[in-house]
N, C-alpha and C positions, 0 to 999 in steps of 0.2 A: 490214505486220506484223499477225498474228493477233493479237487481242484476246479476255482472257479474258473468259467469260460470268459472268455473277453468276446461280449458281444459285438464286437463293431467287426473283428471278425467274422463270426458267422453269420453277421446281418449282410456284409459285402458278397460270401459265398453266395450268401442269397439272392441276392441279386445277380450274382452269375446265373444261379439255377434258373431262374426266371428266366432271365436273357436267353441260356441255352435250350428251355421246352419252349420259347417261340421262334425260335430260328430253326430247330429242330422238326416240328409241325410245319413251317412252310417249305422245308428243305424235304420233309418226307410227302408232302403232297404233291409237290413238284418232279420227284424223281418217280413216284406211281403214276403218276401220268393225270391224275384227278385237277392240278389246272399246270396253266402252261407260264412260266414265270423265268425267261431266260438271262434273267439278272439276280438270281441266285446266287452266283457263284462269284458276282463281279459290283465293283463301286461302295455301296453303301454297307450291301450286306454281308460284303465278300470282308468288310473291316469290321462291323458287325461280332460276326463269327473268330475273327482272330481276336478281337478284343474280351471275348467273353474265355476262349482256352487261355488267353495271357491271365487272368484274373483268375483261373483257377490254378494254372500251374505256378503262378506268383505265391498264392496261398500255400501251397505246397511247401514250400522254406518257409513262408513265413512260421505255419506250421507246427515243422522241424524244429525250431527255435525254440517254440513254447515247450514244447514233451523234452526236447533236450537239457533244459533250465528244471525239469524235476527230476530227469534221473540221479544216480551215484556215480558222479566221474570218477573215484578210487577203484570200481572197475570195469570190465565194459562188456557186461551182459547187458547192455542198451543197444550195440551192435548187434546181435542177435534178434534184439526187438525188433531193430528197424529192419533186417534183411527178411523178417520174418512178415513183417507190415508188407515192403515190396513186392514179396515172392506173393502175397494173398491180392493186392491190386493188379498186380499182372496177370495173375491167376482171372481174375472179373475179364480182366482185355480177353483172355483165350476163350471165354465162353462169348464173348462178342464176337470174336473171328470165327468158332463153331455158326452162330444164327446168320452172321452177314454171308457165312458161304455156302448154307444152304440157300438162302435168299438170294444172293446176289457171287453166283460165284465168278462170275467175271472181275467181279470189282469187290469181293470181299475184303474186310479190316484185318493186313497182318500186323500192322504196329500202331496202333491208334491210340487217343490219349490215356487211356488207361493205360496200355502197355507201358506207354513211356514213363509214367506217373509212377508204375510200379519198379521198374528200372534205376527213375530218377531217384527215388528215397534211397536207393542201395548207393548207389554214386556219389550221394551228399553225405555218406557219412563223414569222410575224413575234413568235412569241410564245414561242416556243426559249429565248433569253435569258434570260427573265425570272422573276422567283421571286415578290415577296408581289402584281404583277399579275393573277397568273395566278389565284392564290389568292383576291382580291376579285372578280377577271370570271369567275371558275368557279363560285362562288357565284351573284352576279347570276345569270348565265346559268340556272342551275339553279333558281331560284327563279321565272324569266321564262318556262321553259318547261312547271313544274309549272302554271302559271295560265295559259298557253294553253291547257294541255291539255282545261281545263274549258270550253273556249269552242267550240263547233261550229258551223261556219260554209256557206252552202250552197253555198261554190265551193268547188274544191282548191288553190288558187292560195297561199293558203299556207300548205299541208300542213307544207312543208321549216322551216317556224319555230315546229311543233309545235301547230298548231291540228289539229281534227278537223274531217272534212265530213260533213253527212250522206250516204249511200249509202256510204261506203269501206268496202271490203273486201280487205283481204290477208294473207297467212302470215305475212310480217314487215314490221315496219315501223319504223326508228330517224330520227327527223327530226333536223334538226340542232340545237334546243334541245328538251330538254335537255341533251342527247348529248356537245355539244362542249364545255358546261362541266366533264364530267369526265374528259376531254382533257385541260381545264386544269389542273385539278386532279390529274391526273397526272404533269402537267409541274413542277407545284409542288413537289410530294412529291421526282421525280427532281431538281430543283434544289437541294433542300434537305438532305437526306436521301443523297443519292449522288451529290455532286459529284467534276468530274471521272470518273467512271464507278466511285468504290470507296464502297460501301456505308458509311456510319457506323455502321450499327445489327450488334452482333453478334446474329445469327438462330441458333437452338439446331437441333441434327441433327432431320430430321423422318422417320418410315417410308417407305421408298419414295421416298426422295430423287432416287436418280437416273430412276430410271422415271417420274415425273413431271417431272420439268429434260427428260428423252427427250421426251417429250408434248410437254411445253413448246416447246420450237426446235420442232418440226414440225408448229404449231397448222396454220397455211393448208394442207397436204394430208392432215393428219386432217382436217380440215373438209369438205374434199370428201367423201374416203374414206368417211368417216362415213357422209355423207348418202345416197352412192349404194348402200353395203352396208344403211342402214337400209331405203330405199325401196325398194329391187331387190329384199331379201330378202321384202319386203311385197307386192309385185309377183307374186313366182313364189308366193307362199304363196295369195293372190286365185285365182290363177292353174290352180294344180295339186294345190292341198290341199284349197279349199274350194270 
C-alpha cells in the first residue's frame, strides 16, 4: 500500500536543497578560480554550510522513523532493508570519491556526506525504537565530537571519531562524531513528534510548498545533477570562454 508523504518534510529538505545548489555554485566558482571570495569557508557562510548538512543529516532519523513506523517489527527483514539503503548511499559517496579524485586528487572526498549518510542508516538501526535514548546519546555524542574536533593528532586512524590530523586535506569531510549524534536526534524528534508516521504539530501553509516537497523526494539525484551541471558548467566556461 502507498503511503502518504508528510509534506513539511520534504518541503524543509527542500529547502536544504536550495540552500545547498547556492553554497555549492559559489563554493565551486571559488575553488576554480572564476572569482576570488576568501570568506568562503569562514563567518557567515562557513555557518551557512554546516547549517544546510545539519538539516539534511537531521532529516536522516527523522526519516528512519517514518519507514520504521511501516515495517513488520515480528520480524526484522527491515534490517536487511536498511543495510541495504546504506550500503546503496555509500555506494553514491564512492562514485563522488572516483570524480573528486580525478578532479581534484590532492584534496579528493574519501568520507563525505554521503558516506556518512550511508554509514549512518546502518548505525541507527538498533536505535529505531527508541525515543528519550536517542535524545541523551545524541547529545553525548555531539558534545564528544565538538571536543575531538580540537584535538589534532598525527595519524588518521581516527579521523571517523572526529579527530583532525595534521596534513588532511579534502572537499568534504563528515566523520561519524559528530555527525551520528544528529541522526539521533532526529530520530528523537520523529519518535516523538510524528508517531506512527502522522505529524502532531500543525505546520501553517508556507510559499512554494509544493516545489520544495518536489525538491524534497528527489534530494539524491538533484545532488548529483547539481554537481555535475555546477562543475561541467565550470569546466566549458575554463574551457571555451576564458
Amino acid at each position: 500500500m502507498k503511503t502518504k508523504r508528510i509534506w513539511e518534510i520534504d518541503a524543509l529538505r527542500g529547502v536544504a536543497i536550495v540552500m545547498m545548489i547556492a553554497y555549492h555554485t559559489l563554493w565551486g566558482l571559488n575553488l576554480s578560480g572564476l572569482i576570488s571570495y576568501t570568506q568562503i569557508n569562514t563567518g557567515f557562510w562557513r555557518a551557512f554550510a554546516y547549517t544546510t548538512a545539519t538539516i539534511f543529516i537531521f532529516l536522516v532519523g527523522v526519516s528512519l522513523t517514518l519507514s520504521f513506523s511501516r515495517v513488520n517489527k515480528k520480524n526484522h527483514d527491515y534490517v536487511f532493508k536498511y543495510i541495504q539503503r546504506g550500503l546503496a548511499v555509500f555506494g553514491c559517496g564512492a562514485i563522488i570519491t572516483a570524480l573528486t579524485y580525478l578532479l581534484y586528487p590532492d584534496a579528493f572526498v574519501y568520507f563525505g556526506i554521503l558516506h556518512f549518510i550511508g554509514v549512518g542508516i546502518i548505525l541507527a538501526i538498533p536505535f529505531l525504537p527508541y525515543k528519550k535514548l536517542n535524545l541523551v546519546l545524541g547529545a553525548v555524542l555531539l558534545a564528544l565530537g565538538t571536543a575531538f574536533y580540537n584535538i589534532t593528532l598525527n595519524v588518521p586512524w581516527f579521523m571517523l571519531l572526529g579527530f583532525r590530523f595534521w596534513g588532511m586535506s579534502t572537499l568534504d569531510f563528515f566523520p561519524i562524531l559528530p555527525w551520528f549524534g544528529v541522526i539521533l536526534l532526529g530520530i528523537f524528534v520523529g519518535n516523538a513528534f510524528i508517531p506512527n508516521g502522522r505529524l502532531k504539530l500543525k505546520v501553517p501553509e508556507i510559499p512554494l510548498r509544493n516545489a520544495l516537497a518536489f525538491l524534497g523526494r528527489y534530494s539524491l539525484i538533484i545532488y548529483f545533477l547539481h554537481i555535475i551541471l555546477i562543475f561541467g558548467a565550470i569546466f566549458i566556461i575554463k574551457q571555451f570562454w576564458l
